[in-house]
C-alpha positions as CSV (number, residue, x, y, z in Angstrom):
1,X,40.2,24.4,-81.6
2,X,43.3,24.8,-79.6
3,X,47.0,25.4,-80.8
4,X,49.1,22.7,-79.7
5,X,52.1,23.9,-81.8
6,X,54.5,24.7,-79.2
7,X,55.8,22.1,-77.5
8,X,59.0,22.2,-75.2
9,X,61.7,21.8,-77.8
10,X,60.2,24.5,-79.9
11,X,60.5,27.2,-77.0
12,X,64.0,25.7,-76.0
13,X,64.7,26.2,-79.7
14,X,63.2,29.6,-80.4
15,X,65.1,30.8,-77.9
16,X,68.2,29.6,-78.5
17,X,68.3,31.1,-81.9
18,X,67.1,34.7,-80.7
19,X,69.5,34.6,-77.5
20,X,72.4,33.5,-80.2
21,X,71.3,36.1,-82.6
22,X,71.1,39.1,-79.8
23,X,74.4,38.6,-78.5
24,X,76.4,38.4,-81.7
25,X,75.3,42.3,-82.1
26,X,75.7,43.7,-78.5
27,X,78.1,46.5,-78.3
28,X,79.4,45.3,-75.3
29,X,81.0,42.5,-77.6
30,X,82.7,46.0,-78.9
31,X,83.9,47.5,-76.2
32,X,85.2,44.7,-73.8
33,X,88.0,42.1,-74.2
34,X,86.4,38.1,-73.0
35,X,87.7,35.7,-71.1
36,X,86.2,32.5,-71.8
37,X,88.4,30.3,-69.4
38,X,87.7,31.8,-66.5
39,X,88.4,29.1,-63.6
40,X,88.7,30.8,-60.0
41,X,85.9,33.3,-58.1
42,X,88.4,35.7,-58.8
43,X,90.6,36.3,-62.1
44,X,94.0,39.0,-62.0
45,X,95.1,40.7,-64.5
46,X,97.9,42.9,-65.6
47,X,98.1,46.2,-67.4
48,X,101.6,46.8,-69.0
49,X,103.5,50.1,-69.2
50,X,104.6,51.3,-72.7
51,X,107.4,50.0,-74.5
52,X,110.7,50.8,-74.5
53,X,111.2,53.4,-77.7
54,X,114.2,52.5,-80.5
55,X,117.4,54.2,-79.6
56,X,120.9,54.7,-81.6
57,X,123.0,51.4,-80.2
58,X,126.1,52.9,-78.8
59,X,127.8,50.6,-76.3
60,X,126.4,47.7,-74.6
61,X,122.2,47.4,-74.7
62,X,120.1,49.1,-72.4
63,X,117.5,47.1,-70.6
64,X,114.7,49.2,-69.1
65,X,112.1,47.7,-66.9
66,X,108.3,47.5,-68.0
67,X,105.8,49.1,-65.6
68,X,102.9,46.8,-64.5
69,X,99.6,47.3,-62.6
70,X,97.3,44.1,-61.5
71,X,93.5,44.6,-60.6
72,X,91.5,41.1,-60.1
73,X,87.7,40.6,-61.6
74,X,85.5,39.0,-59.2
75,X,82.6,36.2,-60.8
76,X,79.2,36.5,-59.3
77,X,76.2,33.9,-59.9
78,X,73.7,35.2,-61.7
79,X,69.9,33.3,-62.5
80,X,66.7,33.9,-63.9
81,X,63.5,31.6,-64.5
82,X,61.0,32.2,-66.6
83,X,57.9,30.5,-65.9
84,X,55.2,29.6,-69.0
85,X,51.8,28.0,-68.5
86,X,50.1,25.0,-70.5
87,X,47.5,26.9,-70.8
88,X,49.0,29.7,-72.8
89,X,51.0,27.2,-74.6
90,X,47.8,25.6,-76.1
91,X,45.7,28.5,-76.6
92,X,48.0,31.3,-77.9
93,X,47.3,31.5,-82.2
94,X,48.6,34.7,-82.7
95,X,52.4,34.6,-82.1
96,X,52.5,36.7,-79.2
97,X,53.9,33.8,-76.6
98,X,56.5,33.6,-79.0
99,X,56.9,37.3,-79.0
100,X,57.0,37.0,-75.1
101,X,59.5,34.6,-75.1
102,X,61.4,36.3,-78.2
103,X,61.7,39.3,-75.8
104,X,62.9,37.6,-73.3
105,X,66.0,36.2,-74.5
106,X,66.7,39.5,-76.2
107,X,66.2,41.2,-73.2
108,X,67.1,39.0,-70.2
109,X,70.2,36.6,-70.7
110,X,71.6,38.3,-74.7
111,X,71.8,41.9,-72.8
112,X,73.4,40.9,-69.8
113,X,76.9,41.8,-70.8
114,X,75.2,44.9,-71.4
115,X,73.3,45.6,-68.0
116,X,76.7,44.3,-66.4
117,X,78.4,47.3,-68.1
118,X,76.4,49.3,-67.4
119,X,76.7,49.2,-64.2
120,X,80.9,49.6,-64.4
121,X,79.6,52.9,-66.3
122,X,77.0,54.1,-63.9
123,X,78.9,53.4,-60.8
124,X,82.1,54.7,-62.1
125,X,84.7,52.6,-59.9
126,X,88.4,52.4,-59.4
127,X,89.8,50.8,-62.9
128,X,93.8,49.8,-62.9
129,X,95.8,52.9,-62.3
130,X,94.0,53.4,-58.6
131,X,91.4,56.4,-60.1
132,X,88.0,56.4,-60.7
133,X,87.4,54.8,-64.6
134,X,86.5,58.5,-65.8
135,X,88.3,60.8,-63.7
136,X,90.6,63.8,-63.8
137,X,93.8,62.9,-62.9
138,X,94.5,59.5,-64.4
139,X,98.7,58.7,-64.2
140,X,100.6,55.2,-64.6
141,X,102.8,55.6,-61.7
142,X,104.0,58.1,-59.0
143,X,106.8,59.0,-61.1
144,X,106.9,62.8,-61.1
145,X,107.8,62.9,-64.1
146,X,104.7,61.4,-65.6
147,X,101.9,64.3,-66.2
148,X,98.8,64.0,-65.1
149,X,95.8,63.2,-67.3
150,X,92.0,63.4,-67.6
151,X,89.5,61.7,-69.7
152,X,86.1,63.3,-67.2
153,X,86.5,66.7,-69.9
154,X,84.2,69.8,-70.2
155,X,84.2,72.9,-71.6
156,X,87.4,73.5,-70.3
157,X,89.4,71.0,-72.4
158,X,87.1,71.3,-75.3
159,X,85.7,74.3,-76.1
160,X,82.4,73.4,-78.3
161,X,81.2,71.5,-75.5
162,X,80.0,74.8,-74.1
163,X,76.6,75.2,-76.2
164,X,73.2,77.4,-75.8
165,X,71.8,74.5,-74.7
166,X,73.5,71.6,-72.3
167,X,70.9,69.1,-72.5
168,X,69.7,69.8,-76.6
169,X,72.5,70.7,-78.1
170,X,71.8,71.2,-82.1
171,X,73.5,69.1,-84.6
172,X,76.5,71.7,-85.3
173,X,77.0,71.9,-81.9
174,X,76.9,68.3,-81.8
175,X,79.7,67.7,-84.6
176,X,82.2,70.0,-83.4
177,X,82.2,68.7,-79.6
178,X,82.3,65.2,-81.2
179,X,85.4,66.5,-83.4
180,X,86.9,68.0,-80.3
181,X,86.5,65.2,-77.8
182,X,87.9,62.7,-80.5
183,X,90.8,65.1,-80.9
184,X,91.3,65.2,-77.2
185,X,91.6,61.3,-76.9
186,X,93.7,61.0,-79.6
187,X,96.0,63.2,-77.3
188,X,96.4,60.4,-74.7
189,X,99.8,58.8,-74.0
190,X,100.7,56.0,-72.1
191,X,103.5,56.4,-69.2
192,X,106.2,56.9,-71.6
193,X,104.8,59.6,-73.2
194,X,103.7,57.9,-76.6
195,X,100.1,58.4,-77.8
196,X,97.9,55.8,-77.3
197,X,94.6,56.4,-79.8
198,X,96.7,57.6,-82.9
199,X,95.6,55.4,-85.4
200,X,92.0,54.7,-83.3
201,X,89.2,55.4,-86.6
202,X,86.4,53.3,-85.0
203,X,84.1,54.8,-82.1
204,X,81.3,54.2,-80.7
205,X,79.1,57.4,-78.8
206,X,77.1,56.8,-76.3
207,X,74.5,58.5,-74.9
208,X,71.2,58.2,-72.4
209,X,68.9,61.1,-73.9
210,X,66.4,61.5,-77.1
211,X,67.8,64.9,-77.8
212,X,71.5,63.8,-77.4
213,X,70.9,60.9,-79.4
214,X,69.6,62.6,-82.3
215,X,71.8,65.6,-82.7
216,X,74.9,63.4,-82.4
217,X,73.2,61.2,-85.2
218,X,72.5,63.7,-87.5
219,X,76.2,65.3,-86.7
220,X,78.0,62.0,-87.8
221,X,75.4,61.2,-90.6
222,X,75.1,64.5,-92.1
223,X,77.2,65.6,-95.1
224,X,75.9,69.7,-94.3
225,X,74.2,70.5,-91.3
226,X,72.7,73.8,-92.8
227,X,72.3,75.4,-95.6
228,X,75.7,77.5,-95.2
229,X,77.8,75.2,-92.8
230,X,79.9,72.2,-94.0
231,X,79.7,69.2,-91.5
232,X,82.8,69.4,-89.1
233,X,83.0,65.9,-89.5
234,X,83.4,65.6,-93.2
235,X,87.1,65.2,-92.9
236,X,87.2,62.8,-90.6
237,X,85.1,60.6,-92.4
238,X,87.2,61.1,-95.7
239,X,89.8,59.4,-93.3
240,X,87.5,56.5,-92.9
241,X,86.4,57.6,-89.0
242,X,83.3,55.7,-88.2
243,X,80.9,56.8,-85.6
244,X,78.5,54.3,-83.9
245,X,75.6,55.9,-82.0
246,X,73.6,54.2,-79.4
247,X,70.9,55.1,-76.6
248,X,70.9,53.7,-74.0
249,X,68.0,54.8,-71.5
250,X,69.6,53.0,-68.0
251,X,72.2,55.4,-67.6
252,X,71.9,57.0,-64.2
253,X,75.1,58.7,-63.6
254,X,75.5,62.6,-62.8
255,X,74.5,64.7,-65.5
256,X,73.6,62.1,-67.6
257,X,71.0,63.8,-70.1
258,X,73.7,66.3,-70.9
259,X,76.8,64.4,-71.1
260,X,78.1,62.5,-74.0
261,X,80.8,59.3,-74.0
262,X,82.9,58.4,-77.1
263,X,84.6,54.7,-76.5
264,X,87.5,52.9,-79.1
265,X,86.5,50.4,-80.8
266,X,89.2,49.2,-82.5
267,X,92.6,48.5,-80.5
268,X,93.9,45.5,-79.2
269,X,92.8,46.3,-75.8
270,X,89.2,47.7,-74.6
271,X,87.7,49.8,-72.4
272,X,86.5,46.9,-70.5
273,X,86.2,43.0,-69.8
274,X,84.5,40.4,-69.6
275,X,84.6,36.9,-67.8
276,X,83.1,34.0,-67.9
277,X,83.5,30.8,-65.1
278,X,80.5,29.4,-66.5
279,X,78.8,30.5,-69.4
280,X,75.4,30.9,-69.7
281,X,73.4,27.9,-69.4
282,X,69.8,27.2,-70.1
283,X,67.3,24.3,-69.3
284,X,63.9,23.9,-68.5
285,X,61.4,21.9,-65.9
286,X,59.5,20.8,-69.0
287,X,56.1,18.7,-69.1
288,X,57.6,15.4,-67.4
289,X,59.2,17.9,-64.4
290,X,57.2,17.3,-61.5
291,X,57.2,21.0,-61.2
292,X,54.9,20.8,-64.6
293,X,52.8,17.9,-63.0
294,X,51.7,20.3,-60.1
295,X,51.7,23.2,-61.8
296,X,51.1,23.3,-65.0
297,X,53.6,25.4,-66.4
298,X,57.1,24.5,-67.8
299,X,59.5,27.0,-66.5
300,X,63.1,27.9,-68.7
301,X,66.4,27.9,-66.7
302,X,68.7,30.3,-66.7
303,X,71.9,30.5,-65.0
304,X,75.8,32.0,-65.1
305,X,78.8,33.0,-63.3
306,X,80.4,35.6,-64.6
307,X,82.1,38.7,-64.2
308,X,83.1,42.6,-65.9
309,X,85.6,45.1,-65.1
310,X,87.4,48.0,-66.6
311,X,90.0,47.9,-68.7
312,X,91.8,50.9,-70.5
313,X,90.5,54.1,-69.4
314,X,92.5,55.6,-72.6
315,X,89.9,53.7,-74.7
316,X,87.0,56.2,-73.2
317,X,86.2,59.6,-72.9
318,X,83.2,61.3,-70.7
319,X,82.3,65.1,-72.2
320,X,79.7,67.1,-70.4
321,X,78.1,70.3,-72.3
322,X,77.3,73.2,-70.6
């Protein structure tokens, strides 16, 4: 006999509970600032200099002025449609149309903030200062006085990332590039000279590679990583440093199976935001659609405008081993 079980609000309903579920654990929710209110095609925003710094008071105050850059966030349209046949509906008895569907949300609409990042990592564009989001020579202003800065390391700036082997680097190696490239972001100042990432003890590592992925794991996860060596990491983690690592197999920039990026996760402002016009949406041509009268097959609705951009490249840092 036929399974008539699924009916249109149970797939509406399936699906909004998975798509709910997925997005509330995206690390893009980490890494990005939102913007809910959204209103225009095109949303600018500002990046502020640092403060001014306490001085002794002697004689009248001294009013300095704040440095400022704008960049603007464009919203795009964005759609999908799924389409599912009656026939599967009434004939499927072993859960796996609601697999289908269960992978679809995950997949489709709850890692779309993630495929739109993504892409700002992949493409590596021009963030706020006028210089590619991980570059070499990163500065506030043309002030002459302001030093250059680079968050695109290698070898060079951290020794340890210089290991026997670029694209399988062993756990060891792993921990003390980690320690090193942490270190080295921690070093970052804004344009009046005043770290940035002090206080930062929240990262997340990211990663495209099996091999990378798994050193880096056992590096942060590890209390010895031999039988004669200490974990490099140990006393980072007595601070209360936490490491997230994720995989994440669409990667496609330069180098991307031997290179390693560490993002903050915990200040005020993020390596990168997000937008929203109009949020995601979804609806469906269900079984009294006259779509579903010729066809036979209800079909979900998915639709958003929406937009991502970078935001603080002090909040990211790109190490390539060698």
């Amino acid at each position: 006999m036929a399974n008539t079980g699924y009916d249109d609000r149970n797939i509406i309903g399936l699906f909004q509970a998975l798509y709910e579920d997925r997005v509330d654990q995206s690390w893009a929710g980490k890494l990005s600032l939102y913007n809910g209110d959204s209103d225009r095609a095109e949303e600018e925003y500002g990046i502020f200099g640092g403060f001014p710094q306490m001085r002794e008071w002697v004689g009248a105050r001294q009013l300095q002025t704040i440095g400022k850059k704008t960049f603007a966030i464009r919203n795009r349209p964005f759609e999908s449609s799924l389409p599912v046949r009656e026939v599967d509906l009434d004939r499927d008895k072993t859960g796996l149309l609601e697999a289908y569907i269960g992978d679809y949300a995950e997949q489709v609409p709850a890692g779309h903030w993630e495929d739109l990042l993504i892409e700002l990592i992949n493409n590596n564009g021009v963030c706020y200062d006028g210089q590619n989001f991980f570059d070499t020579d990163h500065k506030f202003s043309a002030s002459s006085s302001e030093s250059q800065q680079t968050n695109e390391v290698t070898a060079t700036q951290c020794p340890a990332l210089n290991v026997a082997t670029a694209t399988s680097p062993t756990a060891e190696e792993a921990a003390r590039a980690l320690l090193q490239l942490v270190g080295y972001q921690q070093g970052f100042t804004n344009d009046r000279s005043r770290a940035v990432n002090g206080n930062a003890k929240d990262f997340l590592v990211m990663v495209k590679s099996v091999e990378l992925h798994s050193a880096i794991l056992e590096a942060v996860s590890s209390q010895n990583l031999s039988n004669t060596v200490s974990n490099p990491l140990t006393g980072l983690r007595m601070d209360n440093v936490k490491f997230e690592v994720i995989r994440v197999p669409s990667l496609s920039f330069a180098n991307d199976t031997s290179r390693v990026m560490v993002f903050r996760k915990d200040g005020r402002l993020k390596p990168f935001l997000r937008q929203d016009e109009k949020a995601m949406e979804y609806d469906m041509l269900d079984r009294n659609s006259d779509h579903f009268k010729l066809n036979k097959e209800l079909v979900m609705l998915l639709d958003a405008r929406r937009g991502a951009g970078y935001g603080i490249w002090q909040h990211a840092i790109r190490g390539t081993f060698s």
